[in-house]
C-alpha positions as CSV (number, residue, x, y, z in Angstrom):
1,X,117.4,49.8,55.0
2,X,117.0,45.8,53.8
3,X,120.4,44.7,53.7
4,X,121.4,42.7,50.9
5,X,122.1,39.2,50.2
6,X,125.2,37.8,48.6
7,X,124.9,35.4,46.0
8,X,128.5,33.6,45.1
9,X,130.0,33.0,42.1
10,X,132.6,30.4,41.4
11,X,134.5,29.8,38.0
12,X,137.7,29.8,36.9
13,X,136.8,32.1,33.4
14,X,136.7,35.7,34.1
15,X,134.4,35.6,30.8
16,X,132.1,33.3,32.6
17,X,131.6,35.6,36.0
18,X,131.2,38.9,33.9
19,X,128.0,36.8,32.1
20,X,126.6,35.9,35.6
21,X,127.2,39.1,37.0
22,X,125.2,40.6,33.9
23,X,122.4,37.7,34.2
24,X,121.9,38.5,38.4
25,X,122.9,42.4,38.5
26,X,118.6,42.6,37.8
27,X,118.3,40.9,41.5
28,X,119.8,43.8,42.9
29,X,121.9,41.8,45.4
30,X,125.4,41.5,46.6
31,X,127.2,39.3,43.7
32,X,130.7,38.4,45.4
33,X,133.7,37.0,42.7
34,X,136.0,33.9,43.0
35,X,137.9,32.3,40.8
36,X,138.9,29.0,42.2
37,X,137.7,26.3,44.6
38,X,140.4,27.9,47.5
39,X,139.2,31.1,46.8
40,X,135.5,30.4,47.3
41,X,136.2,28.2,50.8
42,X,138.0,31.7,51.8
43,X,135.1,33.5,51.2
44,X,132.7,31.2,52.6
45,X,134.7,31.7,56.0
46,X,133.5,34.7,56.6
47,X,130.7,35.6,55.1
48,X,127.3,34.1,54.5
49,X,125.8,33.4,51.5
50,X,121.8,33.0,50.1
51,X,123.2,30.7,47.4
52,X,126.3,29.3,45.6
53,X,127.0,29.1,41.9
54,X,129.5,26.7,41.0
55,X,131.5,25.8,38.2
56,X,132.0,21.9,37.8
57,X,135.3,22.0,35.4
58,X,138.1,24.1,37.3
59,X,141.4,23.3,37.4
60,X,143.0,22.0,40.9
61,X,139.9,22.0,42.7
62,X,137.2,21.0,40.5
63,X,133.4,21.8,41.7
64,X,132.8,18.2,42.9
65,X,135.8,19.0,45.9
66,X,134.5,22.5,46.7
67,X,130.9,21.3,46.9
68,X,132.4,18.8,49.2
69,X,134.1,20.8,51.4
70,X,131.4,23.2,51.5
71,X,128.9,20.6,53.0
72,X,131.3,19.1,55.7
73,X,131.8,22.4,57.7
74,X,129.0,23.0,59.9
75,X,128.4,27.0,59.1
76,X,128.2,25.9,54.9
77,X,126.3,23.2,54.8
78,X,122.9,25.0,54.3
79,X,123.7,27.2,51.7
80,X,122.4,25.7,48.5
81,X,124.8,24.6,45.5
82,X,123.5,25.2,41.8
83,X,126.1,23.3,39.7
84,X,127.1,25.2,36.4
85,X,128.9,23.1,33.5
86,X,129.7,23.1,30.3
87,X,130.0,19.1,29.5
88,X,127.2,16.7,30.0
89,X,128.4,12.9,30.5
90,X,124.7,12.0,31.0
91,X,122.7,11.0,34.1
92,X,125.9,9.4,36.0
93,X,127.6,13.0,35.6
94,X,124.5,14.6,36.8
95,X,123.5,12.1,39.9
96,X,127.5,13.0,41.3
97,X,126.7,16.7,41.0
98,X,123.4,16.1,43.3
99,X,125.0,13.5,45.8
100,X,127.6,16.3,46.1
101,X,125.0,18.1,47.4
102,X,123.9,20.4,44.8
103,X,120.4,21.8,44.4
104,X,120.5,22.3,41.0
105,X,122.6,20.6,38.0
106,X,122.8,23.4,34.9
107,X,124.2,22.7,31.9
108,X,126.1,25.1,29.9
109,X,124.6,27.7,27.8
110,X,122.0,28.1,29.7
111,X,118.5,30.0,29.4
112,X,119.4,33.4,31.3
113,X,115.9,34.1,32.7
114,X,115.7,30.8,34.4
115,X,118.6,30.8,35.8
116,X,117.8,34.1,37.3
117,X,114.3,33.0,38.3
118,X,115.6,29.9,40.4
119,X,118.5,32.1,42.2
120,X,115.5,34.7,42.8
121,X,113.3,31.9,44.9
122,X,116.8,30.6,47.0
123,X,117.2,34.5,47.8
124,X,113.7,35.2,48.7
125,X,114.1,32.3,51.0
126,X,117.4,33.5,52.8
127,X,116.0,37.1,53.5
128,X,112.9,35.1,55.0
129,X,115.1,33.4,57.1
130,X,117.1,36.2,57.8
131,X,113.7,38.2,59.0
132,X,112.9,35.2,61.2
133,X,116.1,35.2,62.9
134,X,115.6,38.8,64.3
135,X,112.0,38.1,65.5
136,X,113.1,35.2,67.3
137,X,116.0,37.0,68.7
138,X,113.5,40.0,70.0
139,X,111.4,37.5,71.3
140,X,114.4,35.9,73.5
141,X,115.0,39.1,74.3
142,X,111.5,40.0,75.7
143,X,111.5,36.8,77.9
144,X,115.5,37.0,79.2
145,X,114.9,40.7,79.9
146,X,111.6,40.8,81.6
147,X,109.8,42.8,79.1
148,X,112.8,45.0,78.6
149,X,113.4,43.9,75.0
150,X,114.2,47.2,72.9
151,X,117.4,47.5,75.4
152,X,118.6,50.3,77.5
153,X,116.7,53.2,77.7
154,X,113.5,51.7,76.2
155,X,110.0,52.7,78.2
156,X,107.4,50.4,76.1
157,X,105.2,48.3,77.9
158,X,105.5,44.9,77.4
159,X,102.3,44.2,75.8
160,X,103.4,46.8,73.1
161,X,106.6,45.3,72.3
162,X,104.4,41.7,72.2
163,X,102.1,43.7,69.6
164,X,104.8,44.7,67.5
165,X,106.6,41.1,67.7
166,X,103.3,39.9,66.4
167,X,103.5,42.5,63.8
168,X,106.3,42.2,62.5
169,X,105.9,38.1,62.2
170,X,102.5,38.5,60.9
171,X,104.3,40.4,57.7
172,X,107.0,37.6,57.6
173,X,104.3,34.7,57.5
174,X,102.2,36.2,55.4
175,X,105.4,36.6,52.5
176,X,106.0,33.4,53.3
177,X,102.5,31.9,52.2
178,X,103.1,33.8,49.1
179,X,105.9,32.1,48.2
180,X,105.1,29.0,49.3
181,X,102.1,29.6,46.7
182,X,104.4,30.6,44.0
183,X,106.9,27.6,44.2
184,X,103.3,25.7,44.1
185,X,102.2,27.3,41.1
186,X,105.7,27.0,39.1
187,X,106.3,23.5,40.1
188,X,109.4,24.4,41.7
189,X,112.7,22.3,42.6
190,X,111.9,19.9,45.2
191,X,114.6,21.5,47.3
192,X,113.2,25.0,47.4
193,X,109.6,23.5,48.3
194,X,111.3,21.5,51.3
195,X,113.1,24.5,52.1
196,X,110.1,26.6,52.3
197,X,108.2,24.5,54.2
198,X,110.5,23.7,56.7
199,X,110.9,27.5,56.8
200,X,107.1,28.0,57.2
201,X,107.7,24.9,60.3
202,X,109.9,27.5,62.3
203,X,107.0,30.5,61.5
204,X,104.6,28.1,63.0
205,X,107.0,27.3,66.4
206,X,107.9,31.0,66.9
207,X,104.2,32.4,66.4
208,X,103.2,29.6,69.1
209,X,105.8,31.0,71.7
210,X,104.8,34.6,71.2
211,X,101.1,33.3,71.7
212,X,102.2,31.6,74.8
213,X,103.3,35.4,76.0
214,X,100.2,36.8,76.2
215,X,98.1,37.9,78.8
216,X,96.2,34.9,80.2
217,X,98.6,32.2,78.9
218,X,100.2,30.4,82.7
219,X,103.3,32.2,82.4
220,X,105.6,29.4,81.0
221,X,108.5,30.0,78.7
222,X,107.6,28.5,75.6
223,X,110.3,26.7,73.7
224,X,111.6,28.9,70.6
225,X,112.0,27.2,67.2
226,X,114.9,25.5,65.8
227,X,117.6,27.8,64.0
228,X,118.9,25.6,61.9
């Protein structure tokens, strides 16, 4: 079963989250509720998140503050911002929602389907990171445990385990080209095209350790990719 990903939603209008629920319930992901700046840092404690919509106009904690102290901690940095607001005060208003580290900068009402098409690409690209994650942590597995990577009670030979590494990352590269050829095609945000490649830059560093495993290579552990 593919778990799903949680996309948050922060605004301080229960009218407002019902509409983005409706807009992103045909993503068929996990849409989590909060209805203040507090409540969304709570959340973001414990759970992790694909992407973050964010209300700009909210009263205590505006957006501007949560975005802020999203990108200072260490575990929320990553997790892309896409401002939502109902005022535009022209390009000053906009260039403060993007040096708070926004992705995106939406102004209220806004065209459902694209909104739903640029959450879709930010989701795509969590679940491919998410996919990497495990291969690499198989593949740490395989060289910490001598070949004894499936765990306990697991009687695979090593070379079959290597085969269905391979596998397995073969089918995570080869969804990754596609989207990297669909954010090409639709001349998409410059943040989801750096986020791609630098996702397709880990593919490339864990495919070269799992080559470095097999049979002929000198035997040396091969460095595994960044995480981050």
């Amino acid at each position: 079963m593919v778990q799903k990903a949680k996309i948050l939603l922060v605004d301080d209008r229960p009218e407002n989250l019902l509409a983005l629920e409706a807009i992103l319930s045909a993503l068929d992901q996990t849409l989590v509720r909060a209805s203040s700046g507090e409540e969304a840092l709570k959340a973001l404690l414990t759970d992790d998140f694909a992407v973050i919509l964010l209300d700009v106009q909210m009263p205590g904690m505006d957006g501007f503050e949560t975005a802020a102290h999203i990108k200072r901690r260490e575990r929320t940095r990553d997790i892309p911002i896409i401002f939502l607001t109902a005022i535009n005060h022209g390009p000053h208003h906009t260039f403060r929602g993007y040096a708070a580290g926004a992705v995106d900068y939406i102004s209220k009402p806004f065209d459902p389907w694209v909104l739903r098409a640029k959450v879709s690409v930010f989701v795509e690209l969590y679940m491919k990171n998410c996919q990497l994650r495990e291969q690499a942590a198989l593949l740490r597995l395989q060289l910490e445990g001598g070949g004894q990577a499936g765990g306990v009670g697991d009687t695979r030979e090593p070379a079959g385990l290597l085969a269905e590494l391979s596998a397995r990352l073969a089918a995570v590269e080869e969804q990754a080209e596609a989207l990297s050829k669909q954010l090409d095609d639709e001349s998409a945000d410059a943040a989801a095209v750096a986020t791609a490649a630098h996702l397709e830059r880990k593919l490339t560093g864990l495919r070269r350790a799992l080559d470095a495993l097999e049979p002929g290579t000198n035997g040396a552990t091969p460095p595994f990719p960044s995480q981050n």
